[in-house]
VOBA-1610 file (N, C-alpha, C; in pm, whole numbers, padded with zeros to 5 digits, always signed):
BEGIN
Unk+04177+10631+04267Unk+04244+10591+04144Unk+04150+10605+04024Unk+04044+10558+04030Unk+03901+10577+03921Unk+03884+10747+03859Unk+03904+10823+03985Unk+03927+10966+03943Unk+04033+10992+03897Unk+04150+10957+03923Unk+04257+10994+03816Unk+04260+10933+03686Unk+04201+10818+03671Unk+04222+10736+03542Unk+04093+10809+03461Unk+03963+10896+03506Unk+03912+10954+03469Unk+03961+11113+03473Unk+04046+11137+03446Unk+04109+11252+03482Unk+04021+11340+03541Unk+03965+11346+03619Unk+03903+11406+03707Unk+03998+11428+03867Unk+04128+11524+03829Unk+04229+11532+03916Unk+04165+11601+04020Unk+04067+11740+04009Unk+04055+11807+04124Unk+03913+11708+04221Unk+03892+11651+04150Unk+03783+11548+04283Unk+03892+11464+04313Unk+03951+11395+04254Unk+04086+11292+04323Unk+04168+11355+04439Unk+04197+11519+04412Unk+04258+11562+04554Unk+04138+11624+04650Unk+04058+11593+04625Unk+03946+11636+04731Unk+03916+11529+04832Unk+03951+11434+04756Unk+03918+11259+04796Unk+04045+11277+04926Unk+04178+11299+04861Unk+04312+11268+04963Unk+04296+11396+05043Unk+04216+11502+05011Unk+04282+11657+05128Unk+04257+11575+05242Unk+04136+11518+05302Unk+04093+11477+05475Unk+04205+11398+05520Unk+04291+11342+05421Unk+04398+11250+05493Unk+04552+11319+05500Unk+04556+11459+05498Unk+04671+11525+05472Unk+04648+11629+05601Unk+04786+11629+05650Unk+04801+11715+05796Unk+04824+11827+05735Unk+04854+11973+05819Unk+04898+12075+05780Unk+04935+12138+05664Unk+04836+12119+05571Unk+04821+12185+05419Unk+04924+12310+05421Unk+04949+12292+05288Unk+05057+12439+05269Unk+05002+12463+05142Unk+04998+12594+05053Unk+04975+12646+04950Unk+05058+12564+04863Unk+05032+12571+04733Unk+05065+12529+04589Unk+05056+12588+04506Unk+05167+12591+04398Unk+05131+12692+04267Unk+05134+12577+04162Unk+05023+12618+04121Unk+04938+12504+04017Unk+04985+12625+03928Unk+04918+12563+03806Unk+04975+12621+03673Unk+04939+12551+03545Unk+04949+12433+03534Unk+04916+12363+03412Unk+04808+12343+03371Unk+04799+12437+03221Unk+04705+12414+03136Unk+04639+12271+03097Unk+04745+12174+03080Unk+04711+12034+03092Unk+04825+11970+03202Unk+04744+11835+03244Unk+04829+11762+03387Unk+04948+11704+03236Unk+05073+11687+03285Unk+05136+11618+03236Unk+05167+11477+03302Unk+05103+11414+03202Unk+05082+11232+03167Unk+05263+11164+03268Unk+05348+11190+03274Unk+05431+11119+03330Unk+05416+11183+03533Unk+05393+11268+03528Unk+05367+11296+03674Unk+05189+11240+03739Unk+05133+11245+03661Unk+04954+11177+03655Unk+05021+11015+03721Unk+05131+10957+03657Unk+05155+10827+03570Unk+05211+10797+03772Unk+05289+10904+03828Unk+05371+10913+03942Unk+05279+10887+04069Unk+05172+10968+04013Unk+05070+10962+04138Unk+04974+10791+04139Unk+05018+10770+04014Unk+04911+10627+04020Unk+05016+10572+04044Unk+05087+10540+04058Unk+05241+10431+04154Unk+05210+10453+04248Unk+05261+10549+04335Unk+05244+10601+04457Unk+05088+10552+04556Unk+05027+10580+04454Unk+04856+10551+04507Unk+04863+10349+04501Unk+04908+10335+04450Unk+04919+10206+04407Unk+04990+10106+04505Unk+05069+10189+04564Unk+05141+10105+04691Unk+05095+10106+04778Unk+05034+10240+04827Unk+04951+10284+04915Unk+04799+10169+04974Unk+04720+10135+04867Unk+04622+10072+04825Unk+04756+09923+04850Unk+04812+09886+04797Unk+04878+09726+04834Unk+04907+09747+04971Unk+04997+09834+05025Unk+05006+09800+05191Unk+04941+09921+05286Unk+04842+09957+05299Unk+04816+10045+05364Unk+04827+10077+05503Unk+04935+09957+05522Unk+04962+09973+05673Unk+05131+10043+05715Unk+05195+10023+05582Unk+05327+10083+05581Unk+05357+10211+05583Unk+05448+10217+05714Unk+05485+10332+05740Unk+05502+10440+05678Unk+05540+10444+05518Unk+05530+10497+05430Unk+05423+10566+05378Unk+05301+10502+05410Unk+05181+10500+05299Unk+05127+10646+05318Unk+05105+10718+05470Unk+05052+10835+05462Unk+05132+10952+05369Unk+05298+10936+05377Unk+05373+11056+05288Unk+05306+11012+05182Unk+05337+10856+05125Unk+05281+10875+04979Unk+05157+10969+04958Unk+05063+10951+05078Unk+04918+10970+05029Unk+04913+11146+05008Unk+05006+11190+05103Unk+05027+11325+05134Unk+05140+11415+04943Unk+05207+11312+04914Unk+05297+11341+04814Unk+05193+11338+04695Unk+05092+11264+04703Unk+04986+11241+04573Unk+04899+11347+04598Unk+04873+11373+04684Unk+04798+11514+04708Unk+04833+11666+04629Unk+04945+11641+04663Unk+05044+11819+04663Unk+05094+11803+04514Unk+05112+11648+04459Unk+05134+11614+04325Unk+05022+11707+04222Unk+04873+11609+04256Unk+04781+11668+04212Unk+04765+11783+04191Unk+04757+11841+04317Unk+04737+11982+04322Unk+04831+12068+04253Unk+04937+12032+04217Unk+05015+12117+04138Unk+04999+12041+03988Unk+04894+12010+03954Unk+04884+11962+03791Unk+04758+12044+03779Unk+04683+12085+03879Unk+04578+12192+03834Unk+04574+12269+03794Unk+04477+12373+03685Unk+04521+12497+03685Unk+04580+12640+03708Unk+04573+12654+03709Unk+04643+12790+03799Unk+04533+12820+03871Unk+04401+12894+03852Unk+04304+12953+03881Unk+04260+12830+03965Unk+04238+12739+03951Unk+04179+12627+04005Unk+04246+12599+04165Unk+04406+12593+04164Unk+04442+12600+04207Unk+04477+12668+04373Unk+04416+12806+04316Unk+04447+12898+04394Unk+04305+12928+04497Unk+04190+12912+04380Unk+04075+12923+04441Unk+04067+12816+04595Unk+04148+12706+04543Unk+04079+12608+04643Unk+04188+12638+04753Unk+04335+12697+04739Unk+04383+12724+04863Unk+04312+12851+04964Unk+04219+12950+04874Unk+04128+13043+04954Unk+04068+12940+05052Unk+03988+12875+04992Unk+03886+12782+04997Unk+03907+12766+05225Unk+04031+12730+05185Unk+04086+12630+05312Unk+04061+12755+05404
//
């Protein structure tokens, strides 16, 4: 959460990739993250962090991931799906 509130989005999904099963590609794109989807991932992260035992909590963690990753740049983006 400290990394997103520091907008420092691509260390924030570096933080969630180890907790995400079977990665799939993303098309990132945004020049800047837009503030109401940023706003989505800190809810989400937010419940996650209150019950981390609910059945729920891994999609969230998995939905804040793929969130992120599609608020990255394009280039940014793409590099890190090589990456994998």
């Amino acid at each position: 959460m400290q990394l997103i509130e520091a907008g420092d989005l691509t260390q924030a999904a570096n933080r969630l990739g180890p907790m995400v099963s079977g990665k799939r590609s993303i098309r990132g794109g945004r020049s800047t993250p837009e503030a109401e989807e940023i706003d989505e991932v800190k809810k989400w992260l937010g419940e996650v962090v209150a019950d981390p035992d609910d059945p729920g909590a891994r999609f969230l963690v998995e939905r804040s991931y793929y969130k992120l990753r599609s608020q990255l740049p394009k280039d940014e983006a793409q590099h890190r799906v090589a990456k994998k």
